[in-house]
C-alpha positions as CSV (number, residue, x, y, z in Angstrom):
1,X,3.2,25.3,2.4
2,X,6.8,24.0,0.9
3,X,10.1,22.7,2.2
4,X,11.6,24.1,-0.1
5,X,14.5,26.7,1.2
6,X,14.2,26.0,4.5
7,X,17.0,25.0,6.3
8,X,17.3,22.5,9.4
9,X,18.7,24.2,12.3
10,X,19.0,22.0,15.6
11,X,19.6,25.7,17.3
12,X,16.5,26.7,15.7
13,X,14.1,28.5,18.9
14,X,10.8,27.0,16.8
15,X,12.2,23.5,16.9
16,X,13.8,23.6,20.5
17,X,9.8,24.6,21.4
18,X,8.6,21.6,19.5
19,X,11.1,19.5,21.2
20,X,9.6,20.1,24.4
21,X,6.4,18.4,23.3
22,X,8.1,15.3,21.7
23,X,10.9,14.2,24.0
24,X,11.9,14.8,27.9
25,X,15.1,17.0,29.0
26,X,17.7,15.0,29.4
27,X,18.3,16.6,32.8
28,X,15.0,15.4,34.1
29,X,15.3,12.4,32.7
30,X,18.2,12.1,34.4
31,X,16.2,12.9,38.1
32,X,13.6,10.7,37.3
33,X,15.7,7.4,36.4
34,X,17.6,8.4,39.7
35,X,14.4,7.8,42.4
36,X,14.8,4.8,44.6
37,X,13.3,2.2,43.8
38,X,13.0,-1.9,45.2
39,X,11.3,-4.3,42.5
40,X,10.6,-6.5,45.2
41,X,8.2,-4.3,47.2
42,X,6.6,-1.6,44.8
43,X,4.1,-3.1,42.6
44,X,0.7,-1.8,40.9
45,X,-2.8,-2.8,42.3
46,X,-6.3,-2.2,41.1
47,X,-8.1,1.0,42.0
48,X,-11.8,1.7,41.1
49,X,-11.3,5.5,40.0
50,X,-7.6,5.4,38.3
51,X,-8.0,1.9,37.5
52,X,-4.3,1.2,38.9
53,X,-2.3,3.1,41.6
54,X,1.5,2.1,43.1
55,X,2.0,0.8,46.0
56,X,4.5,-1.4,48.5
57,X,4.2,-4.2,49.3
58,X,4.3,-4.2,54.0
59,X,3.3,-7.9,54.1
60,X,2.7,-11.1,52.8
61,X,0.7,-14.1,54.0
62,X,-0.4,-16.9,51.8
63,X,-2.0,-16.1,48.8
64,X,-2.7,-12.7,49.8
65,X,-0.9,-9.3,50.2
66,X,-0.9,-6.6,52.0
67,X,-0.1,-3.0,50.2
68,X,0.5,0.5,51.2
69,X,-1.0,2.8,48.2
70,X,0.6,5.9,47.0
71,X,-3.1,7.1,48.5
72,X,-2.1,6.0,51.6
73,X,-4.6,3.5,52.0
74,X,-3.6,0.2,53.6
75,X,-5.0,-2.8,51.3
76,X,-5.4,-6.8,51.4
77,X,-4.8,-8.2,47.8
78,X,-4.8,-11.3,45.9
79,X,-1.4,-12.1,44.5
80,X,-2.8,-12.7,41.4
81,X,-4.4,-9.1,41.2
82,X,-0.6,-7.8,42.0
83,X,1.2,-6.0,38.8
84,X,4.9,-5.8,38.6
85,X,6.6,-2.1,38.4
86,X,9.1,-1.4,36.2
87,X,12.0,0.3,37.5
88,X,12.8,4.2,37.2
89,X,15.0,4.1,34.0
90,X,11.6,3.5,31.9
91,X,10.0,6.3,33.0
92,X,8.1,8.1,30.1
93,X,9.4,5.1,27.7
94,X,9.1,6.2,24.2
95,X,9.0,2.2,23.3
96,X,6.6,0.0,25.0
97,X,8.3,-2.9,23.8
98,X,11.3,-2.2,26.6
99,X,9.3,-2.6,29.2
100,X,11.0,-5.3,31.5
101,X,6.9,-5.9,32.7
102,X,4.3,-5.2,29.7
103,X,0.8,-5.4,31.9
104,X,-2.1,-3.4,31.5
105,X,-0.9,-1.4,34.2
106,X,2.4,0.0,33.2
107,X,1.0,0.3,29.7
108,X,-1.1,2.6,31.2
109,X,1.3,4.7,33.4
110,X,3.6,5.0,30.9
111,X,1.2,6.5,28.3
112,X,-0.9,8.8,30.8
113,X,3.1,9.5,32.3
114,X,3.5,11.0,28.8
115,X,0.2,12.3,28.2
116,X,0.7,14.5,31.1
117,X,4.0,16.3,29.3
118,X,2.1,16.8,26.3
119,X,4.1,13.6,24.7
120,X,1.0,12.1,22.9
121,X,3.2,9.4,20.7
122,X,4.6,6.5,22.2
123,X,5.9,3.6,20.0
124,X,4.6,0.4,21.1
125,X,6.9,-1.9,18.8
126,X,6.2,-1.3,15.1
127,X,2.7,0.4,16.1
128,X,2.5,4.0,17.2
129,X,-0.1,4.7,19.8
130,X,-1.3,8.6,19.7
131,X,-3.6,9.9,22.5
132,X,-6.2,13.0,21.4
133,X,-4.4,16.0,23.1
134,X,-7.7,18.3,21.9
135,X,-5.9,21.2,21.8
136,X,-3.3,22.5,18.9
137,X,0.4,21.3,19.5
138,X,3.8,22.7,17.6
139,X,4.7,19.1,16.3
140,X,3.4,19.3,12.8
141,X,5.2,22.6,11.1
142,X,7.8,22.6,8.4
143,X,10.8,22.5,10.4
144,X,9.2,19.2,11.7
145,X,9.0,17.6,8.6
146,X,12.5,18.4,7.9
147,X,13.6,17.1,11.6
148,X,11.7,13.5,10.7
149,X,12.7,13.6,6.6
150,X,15.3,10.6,6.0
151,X,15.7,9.8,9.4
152,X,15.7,6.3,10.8
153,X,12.7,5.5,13.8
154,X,15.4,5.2,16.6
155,X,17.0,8.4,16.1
156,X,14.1,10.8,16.2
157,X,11.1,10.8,18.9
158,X,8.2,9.0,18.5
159,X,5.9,10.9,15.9
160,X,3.3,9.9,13.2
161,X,6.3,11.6,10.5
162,X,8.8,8.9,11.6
163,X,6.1,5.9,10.9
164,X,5.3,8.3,7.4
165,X,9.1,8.6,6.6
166,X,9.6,5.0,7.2
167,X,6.9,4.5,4.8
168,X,7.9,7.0,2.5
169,X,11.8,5.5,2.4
170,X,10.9,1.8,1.9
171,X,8.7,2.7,-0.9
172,X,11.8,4.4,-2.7
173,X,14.6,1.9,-1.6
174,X,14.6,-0.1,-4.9
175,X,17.0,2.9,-6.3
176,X,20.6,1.8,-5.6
177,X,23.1,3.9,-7.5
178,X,22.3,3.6,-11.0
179,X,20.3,0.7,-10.6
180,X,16.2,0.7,-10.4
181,X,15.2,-2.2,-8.5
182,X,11.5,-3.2,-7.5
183,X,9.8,-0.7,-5.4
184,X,7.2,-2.0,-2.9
185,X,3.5,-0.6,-1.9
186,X,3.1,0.4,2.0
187,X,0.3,0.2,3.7
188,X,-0.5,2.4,6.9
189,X,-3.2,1.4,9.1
190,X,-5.1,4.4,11.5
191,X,-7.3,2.8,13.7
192,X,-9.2,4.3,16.8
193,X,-12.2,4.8,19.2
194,X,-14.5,7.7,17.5
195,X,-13.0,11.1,18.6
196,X,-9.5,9.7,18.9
197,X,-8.0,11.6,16.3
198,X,-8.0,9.5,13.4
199,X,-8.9,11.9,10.9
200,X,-6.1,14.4,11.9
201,X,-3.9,12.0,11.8
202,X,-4.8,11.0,8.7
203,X,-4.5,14.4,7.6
204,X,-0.8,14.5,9.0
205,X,-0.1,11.9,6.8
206,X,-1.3,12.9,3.7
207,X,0.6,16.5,4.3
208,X,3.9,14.7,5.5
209,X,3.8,13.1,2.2
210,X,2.4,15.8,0.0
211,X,5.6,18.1,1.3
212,X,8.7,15.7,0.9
213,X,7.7,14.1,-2.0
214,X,7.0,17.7,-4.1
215,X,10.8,18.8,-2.3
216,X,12.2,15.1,-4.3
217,X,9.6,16.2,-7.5
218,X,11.6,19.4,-7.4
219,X,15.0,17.4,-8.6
220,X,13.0,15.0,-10.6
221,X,10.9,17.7,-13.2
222,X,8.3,15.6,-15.1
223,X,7.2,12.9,-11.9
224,X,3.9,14.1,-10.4
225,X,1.9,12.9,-7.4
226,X,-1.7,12.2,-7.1
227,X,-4.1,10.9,-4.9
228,X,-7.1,8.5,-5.4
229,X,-9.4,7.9,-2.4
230,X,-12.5,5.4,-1.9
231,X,-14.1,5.0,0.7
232,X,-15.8,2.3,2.0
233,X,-18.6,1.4,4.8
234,X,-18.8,-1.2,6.9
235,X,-22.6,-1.5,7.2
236,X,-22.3,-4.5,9.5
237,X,-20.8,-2.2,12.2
238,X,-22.1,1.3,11.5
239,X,-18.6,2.2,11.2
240,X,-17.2,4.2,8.4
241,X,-13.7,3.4,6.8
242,X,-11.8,5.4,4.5
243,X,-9.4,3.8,2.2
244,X,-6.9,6.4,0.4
245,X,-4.5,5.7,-2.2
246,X,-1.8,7.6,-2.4
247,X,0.4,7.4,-6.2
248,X,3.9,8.5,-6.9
């Protein structure tokens, strides 16, 4: 598998199809940004099955409140079990970090919001949180690589190739023109519950790498890449860690 000779194409049919599992139509963006919605009234309470549902605030007396759940359940809260909503415009947020409110519970809405369109990447800041989709998704193919090569994190959709490109560019930065300055190591950290995807993730990586940097090698005869991995346990914890090196 090479990047070499293929052409980006916006137009492309194969990369409008992988678009639909990375980013939301702007038309129905658009419709969901545009529900009503009062911040003073429509919060998020505890529930024992989904652990949080919406709801609206009907009443208020003291320290406790009275809620109307999307379940249609009428409910008696304390205040300090009330979450705050965020409003319409950051629904399906690719960034966390924009929340207006950044509690447990629209942490969760907005990444099982996403989940449920197939978007499993969602930046939380300078971290990027990936849910297990278990099933094969169109997000990892050539034309991929080439949508995510040299592109900077805000101008893409959240994917493990932006994080890898980011990577990828700082390590290379230190050539300006004809000058060579110091190049810097980078360090990616994949960390997870067991079955969360680590390991094909980590896999991503390693091919993300493997293709751009044999399309740079290709103008550049005489550089090779390699890769050293050790792997370490963590007998304390029963958990296994692998450390991978990856030279240029």
């Amino acid at each position: 598998m090479s990047i070499e000779g293929v052409v980006f194409d916006p137009n492309d049919p194969e990369l409008k199809e992988t678009l639909t599992y990375l980013t939301i139509p702007t038309e129905e963006r658009i419709k969901l940004q545009a529900q009503p919605f009062d911040g003073k009234k429509q919060c998020w309470v505890p529930d024992p099955k989904e652990s949080f549902v919406a709801g609206e605030i009907t009443g208020t007396k003291g320290e406790e409140v009275t809620v109307k759940t999307a379940k249609g359940d009428n409910l008696t809260f304390k205040k300090d079990d009330i979450q705050q909503m965020n409003p319409p415009k950051f629904t399906c947020c690719d960034d966390m970090a924009n929340l207006t409110y950044l509690n447990d519970a629209s942490v969760l809405h907005n990444l099982r919001d996403r989940y449920g369109r197939w978007l499993i990447y969602t930046y939380s800041g300078l971290f990027c949180v990936a849910i297990n989709p278990y099933k094969r998704l169109p997000i990892y193919t050539i034309k991929a690589v080439l949508m995510y090569r040299g592109k900077k994190r805000t101008e893409v959709p959240p994917h493990l190739f932006a994080i890898s490109d980011n990577a990828y560019s700082n390590m290379l930065r230190g050539d300006i023109g004809s000058f060579c300055l110091d190049r810097e190591n980078q360090s990616m950290l994949i960390t997870g519950e067991s079955g969360a995807g680590k390991t094909e993730n980590t896999k991503k990586v390693i091919q993300y790498f493997a293709l751009v940097a044999a399309a740079s090698a290709k103008k550049e005869e005489g550089k090779v890449m390699y890769f050293k991995f050790t792997f370490n346990t963590h007998h304390s914890t029963k958990e296994f860690t692998g450390y991978i090196d990856l030279l240029f």
